[in-house]
C-alpha positions in Angstrom: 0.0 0.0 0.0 0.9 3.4 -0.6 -0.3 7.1 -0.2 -2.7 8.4 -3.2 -1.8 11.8 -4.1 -5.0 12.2 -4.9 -6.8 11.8 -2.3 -5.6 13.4 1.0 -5.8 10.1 3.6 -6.7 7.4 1.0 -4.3 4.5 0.3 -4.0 2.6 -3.0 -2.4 -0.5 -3.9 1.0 -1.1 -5.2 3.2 -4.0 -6.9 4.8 -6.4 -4.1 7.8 -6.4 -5.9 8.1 -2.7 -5.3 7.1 -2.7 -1.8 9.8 -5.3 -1.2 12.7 -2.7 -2.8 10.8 0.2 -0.1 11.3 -2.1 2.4 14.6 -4.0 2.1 16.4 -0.7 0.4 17.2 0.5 4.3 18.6 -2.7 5.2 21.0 -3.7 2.4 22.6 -0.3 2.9 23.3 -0.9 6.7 24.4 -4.3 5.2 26.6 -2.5 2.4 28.3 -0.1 5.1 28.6 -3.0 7.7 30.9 -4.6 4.7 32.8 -1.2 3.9 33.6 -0.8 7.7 34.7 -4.6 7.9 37.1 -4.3 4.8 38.2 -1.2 6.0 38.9 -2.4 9.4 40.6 -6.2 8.3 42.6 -4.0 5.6 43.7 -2.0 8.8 44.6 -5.1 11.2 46.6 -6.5 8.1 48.8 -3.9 8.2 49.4 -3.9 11.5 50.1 -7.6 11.6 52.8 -7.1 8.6 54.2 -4.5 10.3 54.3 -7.1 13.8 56.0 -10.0 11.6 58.2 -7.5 10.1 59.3 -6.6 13.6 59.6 -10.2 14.8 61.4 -11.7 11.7 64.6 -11.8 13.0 63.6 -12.9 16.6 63.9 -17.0 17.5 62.5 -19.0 20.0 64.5 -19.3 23.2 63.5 -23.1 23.5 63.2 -24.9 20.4 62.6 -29.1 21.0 64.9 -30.9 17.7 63.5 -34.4 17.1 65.3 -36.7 14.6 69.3 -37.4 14.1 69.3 -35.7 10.9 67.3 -32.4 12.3 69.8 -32.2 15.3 72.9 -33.1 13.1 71.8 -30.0 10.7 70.8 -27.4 13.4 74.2 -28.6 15.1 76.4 -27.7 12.2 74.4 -24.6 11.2 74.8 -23.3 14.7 79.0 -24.2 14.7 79.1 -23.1 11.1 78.1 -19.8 12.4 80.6 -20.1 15.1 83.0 -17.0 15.2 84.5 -16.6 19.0 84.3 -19.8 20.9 83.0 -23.2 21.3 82.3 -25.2 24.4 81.8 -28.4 24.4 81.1 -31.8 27.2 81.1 -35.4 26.1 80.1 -37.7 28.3 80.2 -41.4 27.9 84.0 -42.3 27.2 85.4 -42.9 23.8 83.0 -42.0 20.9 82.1 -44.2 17.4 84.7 -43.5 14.6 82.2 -42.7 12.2 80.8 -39.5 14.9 84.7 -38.8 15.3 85.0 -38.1 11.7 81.8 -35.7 11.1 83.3 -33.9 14.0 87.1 -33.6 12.7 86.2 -32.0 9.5 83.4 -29.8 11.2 85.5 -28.9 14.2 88.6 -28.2 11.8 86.8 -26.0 9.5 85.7 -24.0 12.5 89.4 -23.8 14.0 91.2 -22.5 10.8 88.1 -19.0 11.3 89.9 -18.4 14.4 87.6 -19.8 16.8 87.9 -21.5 20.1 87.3 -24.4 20.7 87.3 -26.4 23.9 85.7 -29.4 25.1 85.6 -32.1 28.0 85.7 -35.5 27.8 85.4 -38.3 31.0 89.0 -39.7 31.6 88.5 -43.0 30.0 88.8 -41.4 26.3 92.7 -42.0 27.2 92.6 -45.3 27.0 90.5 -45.2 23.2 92.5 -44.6 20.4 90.1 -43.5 17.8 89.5 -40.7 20.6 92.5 -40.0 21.0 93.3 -40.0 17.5 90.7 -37.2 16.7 91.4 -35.2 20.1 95.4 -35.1 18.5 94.2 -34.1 15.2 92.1 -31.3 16.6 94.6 -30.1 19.3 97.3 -29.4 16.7 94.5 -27.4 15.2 94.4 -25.1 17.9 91.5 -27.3 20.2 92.2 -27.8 23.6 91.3 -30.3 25.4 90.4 -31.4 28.9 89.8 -34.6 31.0 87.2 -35.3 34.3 86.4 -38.0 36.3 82.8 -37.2 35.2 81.1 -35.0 33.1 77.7 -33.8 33.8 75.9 -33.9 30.2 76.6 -33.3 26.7 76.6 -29.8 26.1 77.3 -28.0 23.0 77.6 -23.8 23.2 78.5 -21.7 20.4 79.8 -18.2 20.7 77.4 -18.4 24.3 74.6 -17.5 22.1 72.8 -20.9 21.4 73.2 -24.3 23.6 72.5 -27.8 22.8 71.6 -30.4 25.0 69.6 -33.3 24.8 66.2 -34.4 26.0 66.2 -37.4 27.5 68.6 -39.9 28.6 68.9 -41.6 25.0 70.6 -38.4 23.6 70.3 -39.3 19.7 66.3 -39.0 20.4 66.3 -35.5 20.9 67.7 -32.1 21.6 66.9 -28.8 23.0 68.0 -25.4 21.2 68.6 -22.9 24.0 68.7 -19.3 23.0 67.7 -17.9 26.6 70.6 -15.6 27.9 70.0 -16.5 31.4 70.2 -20.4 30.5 72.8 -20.0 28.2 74.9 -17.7 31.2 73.9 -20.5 33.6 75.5 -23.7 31.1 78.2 -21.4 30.3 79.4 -20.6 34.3 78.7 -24.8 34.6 81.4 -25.4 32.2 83.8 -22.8 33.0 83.6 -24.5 36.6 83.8 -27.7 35.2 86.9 -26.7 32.7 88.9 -25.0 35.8 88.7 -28.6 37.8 89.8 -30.7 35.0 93.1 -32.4 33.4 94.7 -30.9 30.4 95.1 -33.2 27.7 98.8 -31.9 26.4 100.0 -32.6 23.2 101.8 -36.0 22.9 99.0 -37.4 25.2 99.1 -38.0 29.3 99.9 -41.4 30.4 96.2 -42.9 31.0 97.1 -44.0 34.5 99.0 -41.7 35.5 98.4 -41.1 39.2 96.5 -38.1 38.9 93.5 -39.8 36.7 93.9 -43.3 38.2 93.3 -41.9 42.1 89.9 -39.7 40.5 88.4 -43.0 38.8 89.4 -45.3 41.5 88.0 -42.7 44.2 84.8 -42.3 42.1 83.8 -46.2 41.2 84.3 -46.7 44.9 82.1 -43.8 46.1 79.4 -45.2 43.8 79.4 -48.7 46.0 79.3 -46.5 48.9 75.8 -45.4 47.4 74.5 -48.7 46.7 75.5 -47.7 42.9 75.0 -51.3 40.2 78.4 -51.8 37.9 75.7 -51.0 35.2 75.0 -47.6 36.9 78.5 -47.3 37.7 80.0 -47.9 34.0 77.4 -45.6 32.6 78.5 -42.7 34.5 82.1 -43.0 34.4 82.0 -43.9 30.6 83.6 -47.3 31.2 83.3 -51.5 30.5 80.7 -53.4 32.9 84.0 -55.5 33.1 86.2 -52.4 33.9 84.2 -51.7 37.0 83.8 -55.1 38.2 88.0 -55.5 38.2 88.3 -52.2 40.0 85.7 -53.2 42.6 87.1 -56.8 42.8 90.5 -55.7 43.4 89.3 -53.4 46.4 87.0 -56.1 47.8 90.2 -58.7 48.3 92.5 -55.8 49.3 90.1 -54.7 52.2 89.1 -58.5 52.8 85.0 -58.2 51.9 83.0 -61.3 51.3 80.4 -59.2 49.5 79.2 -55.8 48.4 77.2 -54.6 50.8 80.1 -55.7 53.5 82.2 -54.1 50.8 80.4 -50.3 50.9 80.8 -50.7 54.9 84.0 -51.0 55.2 84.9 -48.2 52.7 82.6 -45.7 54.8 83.7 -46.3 57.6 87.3 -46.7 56.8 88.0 -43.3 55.8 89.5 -44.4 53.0 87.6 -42.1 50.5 88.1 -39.0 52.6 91.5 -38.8 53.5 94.4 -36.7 52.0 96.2 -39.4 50.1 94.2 -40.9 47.2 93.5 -44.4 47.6 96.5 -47.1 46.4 95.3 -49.6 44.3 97.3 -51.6 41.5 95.3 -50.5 38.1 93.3 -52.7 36.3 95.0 -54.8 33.5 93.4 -52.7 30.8 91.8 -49.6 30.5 90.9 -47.6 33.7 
């Protein structure tokens, strides 16, 4: 219906189609100007949100979790490729596979011949394993050094003391974790500083592996362990040695000190004071090895 002009008052009858356009015309403009003020607005937010990624581009995660060999192999030598002041490295475990020996020579060579630093940690039973040896000789007349401990806390790799690796679980070739977080990475840095000033020098020409210095810290540490209740299995984990190493350090002890078993054995050495007194303990070494 509609107005008839006329007659003053009187309504007259119009098409529905046009009565539709009267009545819908208000709401597809509110419609149409919803949509302008939507574009306008997402055209708005995507400019801020370039401008945010632009920002954030260079930024990287402080904790980044690397799953795979070949993903942890690659981040490992982008990060030492990038390497221009120092490296710090722990290994853990004793002597290491040939084939990991030789990635790391040419890697760690590379590096040295930039100029950069490079030192690392190994357990003192690497001095009885050639093939260690053999790479920590080639990298030493590089310009490496190298360092010895009884026991090394974890295998730690830091580069320029900008990004760490460690791993994330006990098997280490499962996983690592890429540590960019300056209070972390000042925190693993002071741990192996610490770590470096208590340790043996591994001069060029190699030490004598039983030299009385390293034999007296693995002797003192296996036996410690039994103190603890520690298994051989435990025990040779830690220290990076043989089941069978362990069990002829522990066996010569037991008939030097007279035990008839282990738990008599971890008695006498507490109470003995053997462990805590000035002199390292005297023990003929083993036959091989440590």
């Amino acid at each position: 219906m509609a107005d008839d002009p006329r007659t003053p008052g009187a309504a007259t009858a119009v098409p529905p189609e046009a009565a539709a356009i009267a009545a819908l015309r208000p709401i597809e403009e509110a419609i149409a100007a919803q949509q302008r003020t939507y574009r306008s607005l997402q055209a708005t937010l995507s400019v801020f949100g370039r401008t945010y990624d632009d920002a954030r581009k260079d930024e990287q995660p402080t904790l980044t979790v690397l799953t795979g060999a070949q993903v942890i192999s690659n981040a490992l030598e982008a990060a030492v490729d990038a390497c221009r002041e120092e490296l710090l490295t722990t290994q853990p475990g004793g002597g290491r596979p040939e084939h990991l020996l030789g990635e790391a020579l040419e890697r760690d060579v590379r590096m040295l011949t930039r100029g950069v630093r490079q030192r690392t940690i190994y357990q003192h039973t690497v001095r009885t394993h050639p093939p260690t040896l053999g790479y920590i000789e080639k990298v030493t007349a590089a310009g490496a050094e190298v360092h010895t401990l009884v026991e090394v806390f974890e295998r730690m790799i830091i580069c320029d003391r900008e990004v760490a690796f460690i791993p994330t679980s006990d098997e280490r070739s499962d996983g690592a974790l890429q540590i960019r977080h300056p209070a972390l990475l000042r925190f693993l840095a002071v741990l192996f500083d610490n770590a470096w000033a208590r340790s043996v020098p591994v001069e060029p020409g190699g030490v004598p592996a039983r030299s009385p210095l390293i034999t007296s810290d693995v002797q003192r540490a296996i036996l410690q362990a039994v103190v603890s209740g520690e298994t051989d299995d435990s025990i040779a984990r830690r220290m990076g040695m043989s089941r069978r190493s362990v069990a002829k350090h522990i066996s010569r002890v037991s008939q030097q000190l007279g035990s008839g078993s282990r738990a008599q054995l971890g008695y006498l050495l507490a109470t003995s004071g053997l462990l805590w007194l000035g002199q390292p303990p005297r023990f003929a070494p083993p036959e091989r090895g440590f």
